[in-house]
C-alpha positions as CSV (number, residue, x, y, z in Angstrom):
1,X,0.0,0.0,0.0
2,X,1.8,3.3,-1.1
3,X,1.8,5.8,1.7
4,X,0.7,8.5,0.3
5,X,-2.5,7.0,-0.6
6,X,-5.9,8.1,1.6
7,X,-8.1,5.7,2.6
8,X,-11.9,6.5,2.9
9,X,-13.3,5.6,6.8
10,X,-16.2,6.4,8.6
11,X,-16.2,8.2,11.3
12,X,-18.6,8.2,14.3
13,X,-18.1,10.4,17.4
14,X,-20.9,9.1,19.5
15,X,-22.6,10.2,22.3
16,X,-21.6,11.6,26.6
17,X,-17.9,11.5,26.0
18,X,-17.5,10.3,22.5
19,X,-17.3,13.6,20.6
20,X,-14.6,14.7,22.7
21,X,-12.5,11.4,22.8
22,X,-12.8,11.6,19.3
23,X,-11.6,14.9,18.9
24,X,-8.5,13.6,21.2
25,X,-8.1,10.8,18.8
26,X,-8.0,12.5,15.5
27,X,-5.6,15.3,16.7
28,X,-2.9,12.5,17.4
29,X,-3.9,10.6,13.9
30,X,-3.5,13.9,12.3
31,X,-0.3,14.4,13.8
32,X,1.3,11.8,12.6
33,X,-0.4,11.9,9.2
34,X,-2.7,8.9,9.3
35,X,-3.7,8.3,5.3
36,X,-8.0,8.3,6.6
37,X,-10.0,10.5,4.7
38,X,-13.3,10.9,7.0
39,X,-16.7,10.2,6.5
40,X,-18.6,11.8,9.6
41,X,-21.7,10.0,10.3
42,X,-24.3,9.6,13.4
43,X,-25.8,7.4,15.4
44,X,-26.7,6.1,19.2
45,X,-28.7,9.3,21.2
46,X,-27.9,11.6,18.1
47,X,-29.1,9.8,15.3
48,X,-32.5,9.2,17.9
49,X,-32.4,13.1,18.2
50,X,-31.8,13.8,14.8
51,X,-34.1,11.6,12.6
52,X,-35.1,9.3,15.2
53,X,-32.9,6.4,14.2
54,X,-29.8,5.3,16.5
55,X,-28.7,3.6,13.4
56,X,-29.6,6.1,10.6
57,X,-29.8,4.6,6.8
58,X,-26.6,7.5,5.9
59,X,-24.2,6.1,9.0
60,X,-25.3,2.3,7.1
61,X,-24.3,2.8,4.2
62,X,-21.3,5.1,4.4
63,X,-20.4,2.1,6.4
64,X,-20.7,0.0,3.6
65,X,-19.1,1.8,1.1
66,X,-15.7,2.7,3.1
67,X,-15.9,-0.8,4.6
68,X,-13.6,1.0,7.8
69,X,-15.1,2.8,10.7
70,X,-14.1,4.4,13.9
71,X,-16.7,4.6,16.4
72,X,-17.2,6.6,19.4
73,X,-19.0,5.0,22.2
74,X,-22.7,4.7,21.8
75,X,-26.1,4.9,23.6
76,X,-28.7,2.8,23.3
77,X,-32.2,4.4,23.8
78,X,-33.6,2.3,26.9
79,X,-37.0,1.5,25.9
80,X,-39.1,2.6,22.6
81,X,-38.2,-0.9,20.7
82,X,-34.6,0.2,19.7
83,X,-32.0,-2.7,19.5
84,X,-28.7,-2.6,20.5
85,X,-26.5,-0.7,18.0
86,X,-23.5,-3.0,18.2
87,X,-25.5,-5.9,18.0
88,X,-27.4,-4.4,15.1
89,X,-23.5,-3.0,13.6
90,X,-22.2,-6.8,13.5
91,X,-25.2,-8.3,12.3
92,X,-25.7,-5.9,9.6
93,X,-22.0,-6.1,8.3
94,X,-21.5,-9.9,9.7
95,X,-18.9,-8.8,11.8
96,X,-18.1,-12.9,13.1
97,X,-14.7,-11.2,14.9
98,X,-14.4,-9.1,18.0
99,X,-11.0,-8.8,18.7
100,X,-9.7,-7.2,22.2
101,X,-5.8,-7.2,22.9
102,X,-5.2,-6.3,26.4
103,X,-1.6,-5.1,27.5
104,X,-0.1,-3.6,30.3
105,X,0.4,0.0,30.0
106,X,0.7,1.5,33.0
107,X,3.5,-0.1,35.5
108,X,3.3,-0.5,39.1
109,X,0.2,-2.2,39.3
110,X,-0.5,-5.4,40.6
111,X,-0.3,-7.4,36.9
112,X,2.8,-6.1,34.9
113,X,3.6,-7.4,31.5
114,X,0.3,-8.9,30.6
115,X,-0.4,-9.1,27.2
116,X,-2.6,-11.3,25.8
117,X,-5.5,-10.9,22.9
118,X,-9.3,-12.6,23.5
119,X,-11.2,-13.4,20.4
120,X,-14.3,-13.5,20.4
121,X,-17.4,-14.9,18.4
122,X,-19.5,-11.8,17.6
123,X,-22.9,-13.3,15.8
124,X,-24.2,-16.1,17.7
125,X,-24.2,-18.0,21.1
126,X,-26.7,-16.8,23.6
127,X,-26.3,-13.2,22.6
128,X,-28.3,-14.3,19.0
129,X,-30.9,-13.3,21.9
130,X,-33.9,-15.9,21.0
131,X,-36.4,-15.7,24.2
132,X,-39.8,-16.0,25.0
133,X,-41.7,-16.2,28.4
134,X,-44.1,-19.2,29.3
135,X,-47.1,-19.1,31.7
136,X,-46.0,-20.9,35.0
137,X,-47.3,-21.2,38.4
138,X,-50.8,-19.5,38.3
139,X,-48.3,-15.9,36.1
140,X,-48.7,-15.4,32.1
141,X,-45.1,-15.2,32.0
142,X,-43.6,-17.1,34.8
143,X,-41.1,-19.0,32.9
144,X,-38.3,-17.1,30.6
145,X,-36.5,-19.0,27.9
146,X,-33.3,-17.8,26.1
147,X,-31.9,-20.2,23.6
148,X,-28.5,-19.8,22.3
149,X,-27.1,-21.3,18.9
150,X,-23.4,-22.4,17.5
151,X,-23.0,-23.4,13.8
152,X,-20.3,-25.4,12.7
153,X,-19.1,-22.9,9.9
154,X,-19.0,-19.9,12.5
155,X,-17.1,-22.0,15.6
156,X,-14.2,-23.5,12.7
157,X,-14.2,-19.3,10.8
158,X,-14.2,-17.9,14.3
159,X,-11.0,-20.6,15.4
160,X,-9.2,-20.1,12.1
161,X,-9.5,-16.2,12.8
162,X,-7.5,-16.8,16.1
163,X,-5.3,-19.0,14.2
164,X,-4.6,-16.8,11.5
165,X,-4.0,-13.7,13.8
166,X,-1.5,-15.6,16.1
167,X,0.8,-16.7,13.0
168,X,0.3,-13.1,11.6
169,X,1.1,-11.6,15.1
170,X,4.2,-14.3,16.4
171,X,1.6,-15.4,18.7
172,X,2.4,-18.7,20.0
173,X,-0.4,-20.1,21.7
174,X,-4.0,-20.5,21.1
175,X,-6.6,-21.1,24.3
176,X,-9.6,-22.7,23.1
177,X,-12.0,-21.5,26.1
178,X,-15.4,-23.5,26.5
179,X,-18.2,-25.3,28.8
180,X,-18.3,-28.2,26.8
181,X,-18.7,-30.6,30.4
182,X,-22.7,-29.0,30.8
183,X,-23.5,-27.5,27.8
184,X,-22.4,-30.5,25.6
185,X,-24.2,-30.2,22.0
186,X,-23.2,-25.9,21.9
187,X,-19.8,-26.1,23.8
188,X,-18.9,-29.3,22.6
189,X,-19.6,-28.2,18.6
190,X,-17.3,-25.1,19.4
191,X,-14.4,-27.2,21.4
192,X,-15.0,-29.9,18.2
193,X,-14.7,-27.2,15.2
194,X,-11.4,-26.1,17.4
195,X,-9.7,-29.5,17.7
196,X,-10.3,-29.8,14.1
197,X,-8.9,-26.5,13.0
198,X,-5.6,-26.4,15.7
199,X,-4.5,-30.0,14.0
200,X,-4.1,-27.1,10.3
201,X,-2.0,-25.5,12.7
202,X,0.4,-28.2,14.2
203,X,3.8,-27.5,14.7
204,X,3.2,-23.4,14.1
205,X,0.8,-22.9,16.8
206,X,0.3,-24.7,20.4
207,X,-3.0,-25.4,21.4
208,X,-4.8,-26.4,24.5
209,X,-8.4,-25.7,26.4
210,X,-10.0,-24.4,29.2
211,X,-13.5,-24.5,30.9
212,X,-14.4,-21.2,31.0
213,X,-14.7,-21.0,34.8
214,X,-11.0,-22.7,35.2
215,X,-10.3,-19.9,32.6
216,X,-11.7,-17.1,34.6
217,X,-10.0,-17.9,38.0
218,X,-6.5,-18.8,36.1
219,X,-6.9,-14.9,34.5
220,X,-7.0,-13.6,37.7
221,X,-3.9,-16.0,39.4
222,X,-1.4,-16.4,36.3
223,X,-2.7,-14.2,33.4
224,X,1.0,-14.8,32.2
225,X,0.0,-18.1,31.0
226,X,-2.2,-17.0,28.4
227,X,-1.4,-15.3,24.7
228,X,-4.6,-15.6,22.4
229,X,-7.8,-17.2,23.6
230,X,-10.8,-18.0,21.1
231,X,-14.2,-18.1,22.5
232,X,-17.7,-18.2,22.0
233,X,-19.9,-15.0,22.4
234,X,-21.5,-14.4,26.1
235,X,-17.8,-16.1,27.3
236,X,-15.7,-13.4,25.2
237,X,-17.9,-10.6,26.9
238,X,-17.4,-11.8,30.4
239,X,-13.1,-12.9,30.1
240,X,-12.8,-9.3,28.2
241,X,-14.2,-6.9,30.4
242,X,-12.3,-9.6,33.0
243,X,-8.8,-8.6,31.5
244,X,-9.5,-4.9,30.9
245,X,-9.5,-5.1,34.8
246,X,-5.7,-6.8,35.2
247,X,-4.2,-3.6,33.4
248,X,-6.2,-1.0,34.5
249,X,-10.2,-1.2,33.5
250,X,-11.8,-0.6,30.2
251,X,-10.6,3.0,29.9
252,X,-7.3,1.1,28.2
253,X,-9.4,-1.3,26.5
254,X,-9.8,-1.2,22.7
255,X,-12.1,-3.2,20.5
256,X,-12.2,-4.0,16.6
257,X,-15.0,-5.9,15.0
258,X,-14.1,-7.8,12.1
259,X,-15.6,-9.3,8.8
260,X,-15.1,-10.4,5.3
261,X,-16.1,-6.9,4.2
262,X,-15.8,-4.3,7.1
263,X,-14.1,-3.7,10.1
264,X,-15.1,-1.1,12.6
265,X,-12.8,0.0,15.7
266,X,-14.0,0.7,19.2
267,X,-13.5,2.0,22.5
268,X,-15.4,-1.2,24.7
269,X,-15.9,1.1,27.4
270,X,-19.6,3.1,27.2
271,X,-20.4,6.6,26.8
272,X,-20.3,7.4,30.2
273,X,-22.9,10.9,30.1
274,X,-21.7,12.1,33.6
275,X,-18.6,13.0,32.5
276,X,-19.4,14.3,29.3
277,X,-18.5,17.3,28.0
278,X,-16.2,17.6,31.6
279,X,-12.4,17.5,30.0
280,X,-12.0,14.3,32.3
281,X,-12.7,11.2,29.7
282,X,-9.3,9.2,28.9
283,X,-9.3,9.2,25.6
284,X,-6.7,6.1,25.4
285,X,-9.0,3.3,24.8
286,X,-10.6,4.8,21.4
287,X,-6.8,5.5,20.3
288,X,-5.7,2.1,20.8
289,X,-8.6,1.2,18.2
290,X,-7.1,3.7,16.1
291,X,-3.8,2.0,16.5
292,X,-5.5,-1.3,15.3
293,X,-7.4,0.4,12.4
294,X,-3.5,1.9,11.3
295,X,-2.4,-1.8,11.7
296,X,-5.2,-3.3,9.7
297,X,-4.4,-1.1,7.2
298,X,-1.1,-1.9,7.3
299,X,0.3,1.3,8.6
300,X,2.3,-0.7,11.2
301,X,5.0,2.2,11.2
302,X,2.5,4.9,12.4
303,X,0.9,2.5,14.4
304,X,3.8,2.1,16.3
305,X,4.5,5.5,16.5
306,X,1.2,6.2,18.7
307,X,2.3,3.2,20.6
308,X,5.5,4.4,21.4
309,X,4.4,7.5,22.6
310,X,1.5,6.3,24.8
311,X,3.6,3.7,26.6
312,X,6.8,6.2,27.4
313,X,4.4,9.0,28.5
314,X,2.3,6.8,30.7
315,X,5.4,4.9,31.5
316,X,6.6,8.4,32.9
317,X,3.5,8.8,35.1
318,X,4.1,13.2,34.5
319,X,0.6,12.8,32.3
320,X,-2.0,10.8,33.1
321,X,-6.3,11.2,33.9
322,X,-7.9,10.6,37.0
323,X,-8.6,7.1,36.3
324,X,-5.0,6.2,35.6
325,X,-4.0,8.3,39.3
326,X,-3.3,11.7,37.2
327,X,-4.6,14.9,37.3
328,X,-4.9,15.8,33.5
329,X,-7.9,16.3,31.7
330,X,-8.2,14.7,28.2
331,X,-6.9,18.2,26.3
332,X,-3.6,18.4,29.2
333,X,-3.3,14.6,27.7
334,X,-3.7,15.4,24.4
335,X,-1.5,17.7,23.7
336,X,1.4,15.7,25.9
337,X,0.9,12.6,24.0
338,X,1.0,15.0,20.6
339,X,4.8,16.1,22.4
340,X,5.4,12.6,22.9
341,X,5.3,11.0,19.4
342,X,8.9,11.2,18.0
């Protein structure tokens, strides 16, 4: 890909603290002269404010056409029938991946050096939401159902995905986590499709499995042990949000969503209102998915310029927000970061 060439993205600031985290974020990509050439679109609380759409038909298909977006945290309206917009996002586009490195950034705490990646099937598993309610005991609805589902094709595209990204990435392990002991025909399809797929991948890749409950407590007691893990849906939520906590919570915690097509980048953290607007929102988390979005475009050398720069100025502890100990607001980090890239 020659440098100089711009690559159309889409670009969605959000809602509560997303504009200005945005704003953060394309300062720095601007800085270093990131090749994106934006298409701003709305959604969440402003597309329901501006044409009463969290998802609005323009933010779709600009979507569609760049096949790249950068998305700010969104809201979804409680009540009134809306959907969840990433859930809607990754069905629309089939975005089967949710990727989520997590990596130690700031030192001193009590995990140092962790840096592992958890993949996650993003289409189906219990979050394919399919419930009802039953009458039960004398109530219309005293019984609630929620069936899940797993098909073979997505378990063996979601494994090869975590395959594929630990040859790309000089990854050497792959951690197929699972509850295949209870839930045998769902778990036990997933662990199945992974045995079958690891044996591609003998002798480049190690493989081995975890119950998901093993998994959880051996996150919290030797994280070290881990380097890419490949899950199924509800699992990936919980072990993310799990391993945003060992480096420092899900202000550090960035997101991509991946398809055939499309791939959008995310800060996993929400849109947190009460700060909006404030100058106190660490903006870090939706700049690490920029860093992704420069790497899957193959703009590892800016990428790692960013990097750089975030880990020696956090490393230095002079700038940091409140939620990292500091005292700077997301501007005072900002511009420090800006002084940082070399």
């Amino acid at each position: 890909m020659s440098n100089s060439k711009t690559i159309p993205a889409t670009l969605i600031p959000g809602d509560g603290i997303g504009p200005e985290i945005m704003d953060s974020v394309v300062e720095i990509l601007d800085a270093v002269g990131a090749p994106f050439k934006w298409e701003r679109h709305i959604a969440g609380m402003a597309g329901v404010d501006a044409v009463n759409d969290p998802l609005p038909k323009e933010t779709i298909e600009s979507i569609r056409k760049t096949g790249l977006a950068l998305k700010g945290p969104l809201t979804t309206p409680v009540g009134g029938g809306f959907k969840s917009i990433n859930v809607t996002m990754r069905q629309e586009f089939e975005l089967y991946a949710n990727l989520r490195p997590t990596k130690t950034i700031i030192p001193g705490g009590r995990y140092e050096k962790i840096d592992l990646v958890i993949v996650r099937e993003n289409l189906e598993g219990y979050y394919a939401a399919m419930e009802h309610t039953i009458p039960a005991n004398g109530d219309s609805k005293g019984i609630a159902l929620s069936g899940g589902y797993v098909s073979r094709k997505e378990c063996e595209r979601i494994v090869r995905f975590a395959f594929d990204y630990a040859v790309k990435n000089n990854r050497k392990k792959v951690t197929l986590v699972h509850k295949a002991n209870i839930i045998k025909q769902m778990c036990g399809m997933f662990l199945e499709a992974g045995r079958k797929v690891a044996e591609e991948y003998k002798g480049r890749v190690e493989c081995d499995e975890r119950i998901v409950d093993a998994c959880s407590m051996q996150l919290v007691t030797n994280p070290w042990q881990f380097d890419v893990i490949v899950t199924t849906n509800l699992f990936g939520d919980i072990l993310s949000d799990q391993a945003a906590g060992l480096v420092g919570g899900l202000g550090l915690a960035p997101g991509a969503n991946i398809g055939e097509k499309t791939a959008i980048f995310e800060a996993v953290h929400g849109s947190a209102p009460d700060i909006a607007g404030k100058n106190l929102a660490n903006p870090l988390a939706l700049l690490l998915a920029a860093v992704m979005m420069l790497r899957h475009v193959r703009r590892d050398d800016l990428a790692d310029r960013i990097d750089t720069a975030i880990t020696n100025l956090i490393t230095s502890g002079k700038v940091r927000t409140r939620d990292m100990g500091g005292e700077a607001g997301t501007k005072e980090l900002t511009a420090a970061l800006k002084q940082a890239l070399v």
